[in-house]
C-alpha positions in Angstrom: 85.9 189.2 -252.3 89.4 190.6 -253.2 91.1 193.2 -250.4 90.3 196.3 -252.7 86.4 195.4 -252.9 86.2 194.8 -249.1 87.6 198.3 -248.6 85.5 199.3 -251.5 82.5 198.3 -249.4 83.5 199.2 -245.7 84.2 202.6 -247.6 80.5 202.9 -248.8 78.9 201.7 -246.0 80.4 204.3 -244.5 79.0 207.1 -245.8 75.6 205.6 -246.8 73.1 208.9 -246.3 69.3 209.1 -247.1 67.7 211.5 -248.9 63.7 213.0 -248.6 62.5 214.8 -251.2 64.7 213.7 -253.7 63.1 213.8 -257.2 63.4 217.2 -257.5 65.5 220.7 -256.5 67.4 220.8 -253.6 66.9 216.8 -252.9 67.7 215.2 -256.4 71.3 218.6 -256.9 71.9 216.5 -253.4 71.8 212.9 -254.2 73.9 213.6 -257.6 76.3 215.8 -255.5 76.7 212.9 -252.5 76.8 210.0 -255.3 79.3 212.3 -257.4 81.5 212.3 -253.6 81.6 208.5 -253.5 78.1 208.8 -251.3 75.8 205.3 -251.3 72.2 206.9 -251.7 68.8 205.9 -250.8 66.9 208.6 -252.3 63.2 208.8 -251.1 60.2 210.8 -252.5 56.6 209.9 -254.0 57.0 210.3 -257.1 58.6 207.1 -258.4 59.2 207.4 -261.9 61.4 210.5 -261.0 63.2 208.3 -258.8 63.8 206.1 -261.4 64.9 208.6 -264.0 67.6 209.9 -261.2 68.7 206.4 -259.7 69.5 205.5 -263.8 71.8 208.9 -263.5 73.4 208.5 -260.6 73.4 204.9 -259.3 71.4 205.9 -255.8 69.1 203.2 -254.7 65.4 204.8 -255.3 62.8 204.2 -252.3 58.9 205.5 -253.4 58.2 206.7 -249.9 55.7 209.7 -248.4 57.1 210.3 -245.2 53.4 212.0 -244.3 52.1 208.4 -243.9 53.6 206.2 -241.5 53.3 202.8 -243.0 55.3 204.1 -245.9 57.9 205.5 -244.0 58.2 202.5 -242.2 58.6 200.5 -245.1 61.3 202.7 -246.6 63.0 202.8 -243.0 63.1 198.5 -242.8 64.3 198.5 -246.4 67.3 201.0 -245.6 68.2 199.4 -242.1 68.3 196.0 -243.8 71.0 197.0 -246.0 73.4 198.2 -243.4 74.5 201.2 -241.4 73.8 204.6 -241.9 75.9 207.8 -241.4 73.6 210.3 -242.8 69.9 211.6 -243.3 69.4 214.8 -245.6 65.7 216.0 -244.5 64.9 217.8 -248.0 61.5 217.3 -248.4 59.4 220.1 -247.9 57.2 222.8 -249.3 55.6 225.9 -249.4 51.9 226.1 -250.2 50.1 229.6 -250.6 50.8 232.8 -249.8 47.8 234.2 -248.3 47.6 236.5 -245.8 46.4 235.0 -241.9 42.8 236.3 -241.8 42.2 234.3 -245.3 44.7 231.5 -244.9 43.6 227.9 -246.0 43.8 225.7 -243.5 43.9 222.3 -245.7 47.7 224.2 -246.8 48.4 225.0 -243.1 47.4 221.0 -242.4 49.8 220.3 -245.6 52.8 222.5 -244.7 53.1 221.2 -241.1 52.7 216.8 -242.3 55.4 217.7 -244.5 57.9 220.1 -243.3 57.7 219.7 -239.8 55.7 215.8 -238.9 57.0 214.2 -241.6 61.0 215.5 -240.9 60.2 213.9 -237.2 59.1 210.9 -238.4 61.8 209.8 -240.7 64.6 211.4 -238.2 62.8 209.3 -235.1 63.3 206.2 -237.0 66.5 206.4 -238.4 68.3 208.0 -235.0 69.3 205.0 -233.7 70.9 204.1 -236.3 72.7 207.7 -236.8 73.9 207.2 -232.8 75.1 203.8 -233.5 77.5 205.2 -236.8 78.3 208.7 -235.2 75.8 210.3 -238.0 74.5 213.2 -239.2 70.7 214.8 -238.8 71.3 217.4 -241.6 67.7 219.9 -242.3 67.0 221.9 -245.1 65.1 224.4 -243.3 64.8 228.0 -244.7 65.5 231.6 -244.1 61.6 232.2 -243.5 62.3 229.8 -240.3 64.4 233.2 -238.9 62.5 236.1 -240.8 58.6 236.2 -241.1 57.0 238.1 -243.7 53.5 239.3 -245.3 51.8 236.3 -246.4 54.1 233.8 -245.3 53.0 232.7 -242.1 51.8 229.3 -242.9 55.0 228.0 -244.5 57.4 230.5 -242.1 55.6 228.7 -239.0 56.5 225.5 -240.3 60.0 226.1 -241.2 60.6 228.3 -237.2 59.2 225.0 -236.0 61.8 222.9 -238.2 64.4 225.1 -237.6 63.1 224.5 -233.6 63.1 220.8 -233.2 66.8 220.9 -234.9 68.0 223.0 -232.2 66.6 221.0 -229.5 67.5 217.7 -231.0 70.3 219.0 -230.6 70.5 220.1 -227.5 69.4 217.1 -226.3 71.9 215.0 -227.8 74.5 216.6 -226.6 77.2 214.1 -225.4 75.8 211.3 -228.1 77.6 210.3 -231.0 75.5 212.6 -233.6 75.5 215.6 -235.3 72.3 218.2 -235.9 72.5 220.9 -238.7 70.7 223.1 -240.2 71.0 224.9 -243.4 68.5 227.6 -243.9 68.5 228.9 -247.6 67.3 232.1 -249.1 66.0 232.4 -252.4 66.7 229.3 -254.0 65.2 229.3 -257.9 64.6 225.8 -258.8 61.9 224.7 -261.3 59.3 223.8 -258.7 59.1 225.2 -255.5 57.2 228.2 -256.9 55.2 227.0 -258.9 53.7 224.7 -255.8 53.3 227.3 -253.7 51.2 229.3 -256.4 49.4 226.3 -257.3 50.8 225.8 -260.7 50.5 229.5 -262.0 54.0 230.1 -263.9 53.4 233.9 -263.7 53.2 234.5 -260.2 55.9 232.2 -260.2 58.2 233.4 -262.5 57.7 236.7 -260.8 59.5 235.9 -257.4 62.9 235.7 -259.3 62.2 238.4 -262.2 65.1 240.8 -262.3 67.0 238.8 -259.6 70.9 238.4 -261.0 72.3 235.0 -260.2 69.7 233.9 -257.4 70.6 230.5 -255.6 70.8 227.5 -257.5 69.7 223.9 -255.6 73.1 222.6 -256.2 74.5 225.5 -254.3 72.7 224.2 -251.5 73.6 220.2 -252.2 77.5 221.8 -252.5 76.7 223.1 -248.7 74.6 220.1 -247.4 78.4 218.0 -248.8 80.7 220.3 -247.4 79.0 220.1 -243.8 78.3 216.2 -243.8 82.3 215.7 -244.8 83.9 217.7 -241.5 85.2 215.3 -239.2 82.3 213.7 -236.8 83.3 215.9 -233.9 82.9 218.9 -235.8 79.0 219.9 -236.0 78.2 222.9 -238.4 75.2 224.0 -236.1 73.6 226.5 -239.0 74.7 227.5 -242.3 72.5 230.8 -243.4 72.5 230.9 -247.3 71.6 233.5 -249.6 72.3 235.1 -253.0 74.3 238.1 -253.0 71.5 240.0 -255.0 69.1 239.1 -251.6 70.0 240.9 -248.1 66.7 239.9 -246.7 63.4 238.5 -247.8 62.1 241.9 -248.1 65.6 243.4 -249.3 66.1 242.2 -252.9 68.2 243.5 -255.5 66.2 243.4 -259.1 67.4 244.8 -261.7 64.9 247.1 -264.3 
């Protein structure tokens, strides 16, 4: 191995990060932004032939993995510490389901919300924070502004994110003098070609009509363009919580929309 390939390597190993929920919106604008940045990328999600489609785009190493189940996450983990250290973990997967009010709520998308958003962030960040101590690393969460501001018919997926938003703050309280950094970036409204479309169970006109009228409303590589920009201050400097939102949105329940 020549000089330049070595530093090539030590240079990528580096700044190796993984990132959850990567075959779509905020996850995938995030692996092509790190990759883009010189970034070596495991990106993990379930759907594999996504994965696929984006590792042939970008070069990131695609891991099928549903970090609800903890074989699979274990798997993923193994595979990812086998290759070498680790200075970052992106915790983008996540999801709203629903939007009904508490007295009717489902509770199979209450059940839903909280393995994904909340378990199944502590899962993957439990296994990988050795690792993160042992390379001065990140813990970077995609939370959301519905973790700070509740609204009508969002209690289900705004308890989920509060309690992301939570175990962040602790974590990083209680890593205080440790070699790791915890932050949080809480976007607004964010269009991307899913996330609405989940939550209203695949019905592209109650979908379409969260963003109707709304000039220039977040894009998911805003938010990869924020999760870089923290992840590449130096290690001693810890971006605790970056609020996002479109200019167009003061609040959830203050949006501009024009007739």
């Amino acid at each position: 191995m020549t000089q330049e390939s070595e530093l090539t390597n030590a240079t990528n190993t580096a700044r190796t990060a993984v990132v959850t929920g990567a075959s779509s919106g905020i996850g995938a604008a995030t692996v092509r932004k790190l990759t883009a940045e010189g970034w070596t990328v495991f990106a993990l999600a379930r759907r594999e032939s996504k994965l696929n489609a984006l590792a042939s785009e970008t070069g990131c190493t695609p891991i099928a993995t549903d970090i609800t189940d903890e074989e699979s996450t274990q798997a993923a983990v193994d595979r990812i510490l086998a290759a070498g250290p680790v200075k970052a973990l992106v915790n983008c997967a996540g999801g709203a389901i629903g939007k009904d009010p508490v007295a009717t709520a489902n509770l199979d998308d209450w059940r839903a919300m909280y393995e994904l958003n909340v378990l199944g962030t502590l899962r993957i960040t439990q296994k990988l924070l050795p690792a993160l101590k042992e390379s001065s690393g990140s813990v970077l969460v995609i939370s959301s502004t519905a973790g700070i501001e509740p609204y009508e018919g969002g209690a289900g997926y705004c308890a989920s994110k509060f309690a992301e938003r939570v175990m962040a703050r602790v974590l990083r309280l209680e890593l205080i003098g440790e070699p790791v950094r915890v932050i949080d970036i809480a976007p607004g409204m964010v269009h991307t070609d899913e996330f609405s479309v989940k939550r209203f169970h695949g019905d592209e006109a109650k979908a379409a009509a969260v963003y109707a009228g709304v000039p220039d409303p977040l894009t998911a590589e805003d938010i990869a363009e924020c999760v870089r920009w923290a992840l590449e201050q130096p290690d001693t400097v810890d971006v605790d919580q970056i609020v996002v939102r479109p200019r167009a949105e003061g609040s959830y329940t203050k949006v501009y929309r024009q007739q």
